[in-house]
N, C-alpha and C positions, 0 to 999 in steps of 0.2 A: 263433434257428435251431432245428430239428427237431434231438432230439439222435437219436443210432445206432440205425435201425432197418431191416428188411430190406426189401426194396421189388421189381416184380419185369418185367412183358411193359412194354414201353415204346412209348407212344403218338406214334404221326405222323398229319400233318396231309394229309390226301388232294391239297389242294394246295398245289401247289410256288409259293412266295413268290420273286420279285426278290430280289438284293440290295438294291439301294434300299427296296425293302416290309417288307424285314428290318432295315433299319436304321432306320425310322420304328418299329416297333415294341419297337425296342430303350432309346425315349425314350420316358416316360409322360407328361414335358410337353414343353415348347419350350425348349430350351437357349438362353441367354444369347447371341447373338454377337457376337464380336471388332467391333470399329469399323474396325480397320483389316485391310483384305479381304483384302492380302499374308501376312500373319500368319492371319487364317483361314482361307485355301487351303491354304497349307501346312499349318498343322496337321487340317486334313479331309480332308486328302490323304495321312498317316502314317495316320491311325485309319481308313483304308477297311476291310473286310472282307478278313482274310487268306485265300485259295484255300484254306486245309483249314480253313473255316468259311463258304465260299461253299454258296449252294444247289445250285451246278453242281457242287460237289464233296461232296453231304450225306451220300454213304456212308460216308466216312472218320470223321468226326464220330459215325454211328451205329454204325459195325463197331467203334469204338473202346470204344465204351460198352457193347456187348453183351458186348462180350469181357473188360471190367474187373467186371460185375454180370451175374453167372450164377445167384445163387440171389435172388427176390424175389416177395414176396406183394402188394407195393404199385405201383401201372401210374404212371409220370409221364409228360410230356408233352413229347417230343425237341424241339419247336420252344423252348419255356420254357428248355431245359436251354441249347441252343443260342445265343439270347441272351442268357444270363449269361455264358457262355462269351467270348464276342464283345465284351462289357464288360470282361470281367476283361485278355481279349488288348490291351483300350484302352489298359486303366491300366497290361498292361508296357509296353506303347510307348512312352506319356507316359512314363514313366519313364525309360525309354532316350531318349527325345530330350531332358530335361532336364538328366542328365549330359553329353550333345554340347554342348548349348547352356552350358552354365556353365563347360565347355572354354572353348567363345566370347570368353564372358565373362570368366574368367581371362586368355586370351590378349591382350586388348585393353585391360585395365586394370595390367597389369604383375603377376600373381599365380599365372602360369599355375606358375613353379619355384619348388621351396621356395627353395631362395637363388637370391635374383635380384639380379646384382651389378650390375646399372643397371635405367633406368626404363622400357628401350625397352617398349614396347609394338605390337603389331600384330593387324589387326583381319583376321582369316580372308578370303579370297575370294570366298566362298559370300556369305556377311551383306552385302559390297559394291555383290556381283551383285542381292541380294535386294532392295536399297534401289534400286540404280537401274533396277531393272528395276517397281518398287511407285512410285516417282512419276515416270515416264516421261511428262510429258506425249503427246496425239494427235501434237502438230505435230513430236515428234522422235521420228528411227525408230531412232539407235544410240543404246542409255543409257548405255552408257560416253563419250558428250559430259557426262552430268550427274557432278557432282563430290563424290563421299561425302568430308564429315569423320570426328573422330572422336568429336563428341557424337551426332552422326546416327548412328552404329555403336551407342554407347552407350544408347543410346532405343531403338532399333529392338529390342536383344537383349533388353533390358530388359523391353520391352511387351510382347516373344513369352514370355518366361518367367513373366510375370504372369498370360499368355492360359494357360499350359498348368496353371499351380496353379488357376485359374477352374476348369478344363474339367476338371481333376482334379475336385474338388468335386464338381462337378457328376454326374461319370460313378461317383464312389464313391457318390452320394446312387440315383441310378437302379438301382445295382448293390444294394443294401440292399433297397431297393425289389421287383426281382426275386425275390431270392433266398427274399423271403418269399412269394411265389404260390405255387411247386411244391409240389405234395401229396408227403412223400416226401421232401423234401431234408433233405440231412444233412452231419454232418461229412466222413463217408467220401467221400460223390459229390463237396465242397469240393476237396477232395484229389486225388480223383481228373483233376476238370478241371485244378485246378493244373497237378499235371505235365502233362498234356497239354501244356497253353499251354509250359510251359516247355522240351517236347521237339521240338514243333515250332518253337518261336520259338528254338533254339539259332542256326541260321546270320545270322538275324536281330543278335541278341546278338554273335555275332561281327561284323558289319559293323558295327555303332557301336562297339565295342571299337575298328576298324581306322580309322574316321573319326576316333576319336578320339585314337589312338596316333597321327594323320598330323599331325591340331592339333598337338601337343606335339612332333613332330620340326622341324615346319614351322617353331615358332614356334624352336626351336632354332636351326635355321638360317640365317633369316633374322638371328638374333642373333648368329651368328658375322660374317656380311656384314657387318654394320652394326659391328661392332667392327674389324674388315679397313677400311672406310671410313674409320671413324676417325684410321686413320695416312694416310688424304690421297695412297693411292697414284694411281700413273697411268694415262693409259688403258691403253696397254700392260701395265702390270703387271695392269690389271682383266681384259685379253681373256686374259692367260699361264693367271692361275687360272682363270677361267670354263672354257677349254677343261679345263686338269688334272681343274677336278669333272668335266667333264661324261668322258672319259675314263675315271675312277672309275666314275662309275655303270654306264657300259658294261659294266664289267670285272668291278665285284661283281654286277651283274644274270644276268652272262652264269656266274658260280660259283654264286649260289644256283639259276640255271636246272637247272645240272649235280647240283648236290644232290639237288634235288625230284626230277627225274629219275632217280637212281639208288634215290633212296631208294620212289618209284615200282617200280622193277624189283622188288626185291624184297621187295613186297608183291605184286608181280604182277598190278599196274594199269597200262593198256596206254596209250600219247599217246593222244588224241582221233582224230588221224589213224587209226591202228590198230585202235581202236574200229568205224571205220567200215566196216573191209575185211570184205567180204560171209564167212560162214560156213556160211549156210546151203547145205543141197544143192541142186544144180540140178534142176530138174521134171523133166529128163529122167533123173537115177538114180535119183531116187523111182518113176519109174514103169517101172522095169524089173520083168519079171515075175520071171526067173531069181534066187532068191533069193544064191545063194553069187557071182555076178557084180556082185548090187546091193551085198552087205559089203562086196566086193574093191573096188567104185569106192568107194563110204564110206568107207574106211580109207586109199586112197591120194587121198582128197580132204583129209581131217582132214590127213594125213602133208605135203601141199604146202603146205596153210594157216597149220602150225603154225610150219613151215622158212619161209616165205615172212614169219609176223612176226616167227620171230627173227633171221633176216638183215636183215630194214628196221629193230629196234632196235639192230642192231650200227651200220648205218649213221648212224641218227640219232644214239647216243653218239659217233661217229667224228666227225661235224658240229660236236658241241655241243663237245668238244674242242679243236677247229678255231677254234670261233670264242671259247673261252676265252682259248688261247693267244696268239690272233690280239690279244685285246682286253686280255690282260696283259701282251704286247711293248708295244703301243701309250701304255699308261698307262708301264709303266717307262722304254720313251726317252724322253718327255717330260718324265720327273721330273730324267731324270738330266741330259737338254739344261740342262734347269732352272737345275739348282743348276749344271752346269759354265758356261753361259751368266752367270753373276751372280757369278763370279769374275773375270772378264773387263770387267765393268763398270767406268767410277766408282763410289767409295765412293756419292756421293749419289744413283746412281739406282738400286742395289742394292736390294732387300728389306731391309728391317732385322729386327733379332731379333723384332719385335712380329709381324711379317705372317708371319715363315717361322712361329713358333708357332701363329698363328691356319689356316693354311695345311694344318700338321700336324692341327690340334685336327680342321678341317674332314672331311681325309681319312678320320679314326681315324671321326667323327661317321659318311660315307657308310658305311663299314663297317655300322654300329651299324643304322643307318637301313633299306638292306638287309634287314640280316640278319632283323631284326624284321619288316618290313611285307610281301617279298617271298611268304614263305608263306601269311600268313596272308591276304593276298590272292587267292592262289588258290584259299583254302579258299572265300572268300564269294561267289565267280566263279557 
């Protein structure tokens, strides 16, 4: 690599390339492909060209650059810069989708917790759906008729995580390759794309974060159920807890709703709804000639708009309260029907100590579950 030197006017290309045109130029030969076409869809389908590296968006890319190299004697070439860029953005993705995938992989071979005090295993939804929707025969139109094991799960994750270290390879070997064309390139410019990728690719970063914290709840709870099955309760007692979770999540959904929200206000970020109520002035006080009549209506437009959103967020807080309360009565009679209901039983169709514990462990878990993914969900929204 060119070591530190000053470089300076930056060259563009008169015409404007496709995407597609930009991504053949992004390979200097023919990359290897996957055999199997499920696994290479999807992964041609993560490494597309991200919108603040599209050609329809090429100013971003080049305002960025003007504005990081202000003093230079040497011209390089913005499409050149652009496709290393575009490689580099490859290989964080590969990378983020290899920690998802090995999520995967953990969850369905028993490794996902460090202590894992059985062997259960289970194989994500998504990998399920992927397999029966990847050999779906013509003659069958629902894949959920086709029946995934768990060596099929096993192979499938397997072959995709094999396909993505290939296509690493590959995409690092191209990227070497580039980076030696640009007249000009240097440590500095290395760097400076970095962050780039790394500033725009932050909400990115956080939705595999979020995909990936949902693996590891997932697989938690499914692991409480399956230890609750274990004591061979009955239907009834199966349909009692099903509603109690499903109660819970209403309850903490509708607390962290309240949260976000306040916590919203005062930063003095407004609902979406809110967002939306018109501001601007209407054409006809902008075209009033009379200047001291046009302020007076400007001032008493500001003064309605401003009272008009803070009475609709008194209202919305007043709702959201409403419907906290509403859903934290709901959860507590039913805890308490519960436990007074199962004093009243026979001993043998009670709950025993194992399910009331497993019962709690669950409740204490939806908290946890919640409180984690609730935000940071609608940070990646």
């Amino acid at each position: 690599m060119v070591e530190e030197s000053n470089f300076s006017s930056i060259q563009t290309t008169d015409y404007d390339m496709t995407d597609d045109e930009l991504m053949d130029f992004c390979y200097s030969d023919n990359l290897i492909k996957c055999d199997n076409k499920s696994i290479s869809y999807h992964i041609d389908n993560i490494l597309q060209i991200p919108d603040y590296l599209s050609m329809k968006n090429k100013k971003i890319f080049e305002d960025m650059f003007h504005q990081k190299i202000y003093d230079s004697k040497r011209s390089m070439n913005m499409e050149e810069l652009r496709l290393i860029t575009i490689l580099m953005h490859q290989l964080d993705v590969l990378n983020l989708n290899r920690s998802l995938w090995n999520h995967y992989l953990k969850s369905g071979t028993c490794s996902l917790l460090t202590i894992n005090e059985t062997n259960f295993k289970i194989w994500p939804l998504k990998i399920k759906t992927m397999i029966q929707y990847a050999q779906r025969p013509t003659t069958i139109s629902d894949p959920n008729q086709i029946l995934v094991n768990d060596s099929m799960c096993l192979k499938y994750v397997n072959e995709y995580l094999q396909e993505l270290n290939s296509k690493q390879k590959q995409l690092q070997e191209q990227l070497m390759l580039k980076q030696k064309q640009p007249h000009g390139y240097t440590n500095t410019i290395e760097n400076i794309l970095e962050t780039f990728i790394q500033e725009q690719n932050q909400n990115l970063r956080l939705q595999y974060e979020y995909d990936m914290k949902l693996v590891e709840f997932d697989y938690r709870e499914q692991l409480l159920v399956h230890k609750f099955h274990e004591e061979k309760p009955t239907q009834q007692q199966l349909e009692l807890t099903k509603h109690l979770f499903h109660l819970k999540y209403d309850y903490e959904t509708a607390r962290q709703d309240m949260i976000l929200t306040e916590q919203h206000m005062s930063n003095n970020i407004l609902p979406e709804v809110l967002c939306r109520v018109e501001s601007s002035l209407p054409s006809s006080i902008q075209l009033i000639i009379d200047t001291d009549l046009r302020h007076q209506l400007c001032d008493r437009h500001r003064h309605i708009t401003k009272k008009y959103k803070i009475e609709m967020m008194a209202i919305i807080i007043d709702t959201m309260k409403v419907k906290l309360e509403d859903s934290q009565k709901l959860f507590d009679d039913k805890l308490a029907n519960m436990c007074h209901d199962q004093h009243l039983l026979p001993i043998g169709q009670r709950l025993n100590q194992t399910m009331i514990d497993m019962i709690e462990r669950h409740l204490v878990f939806i908290t946890e579950k919640i409180a984690y993914l609730y935000p940071l969900n609608n940070v990646t929204k």
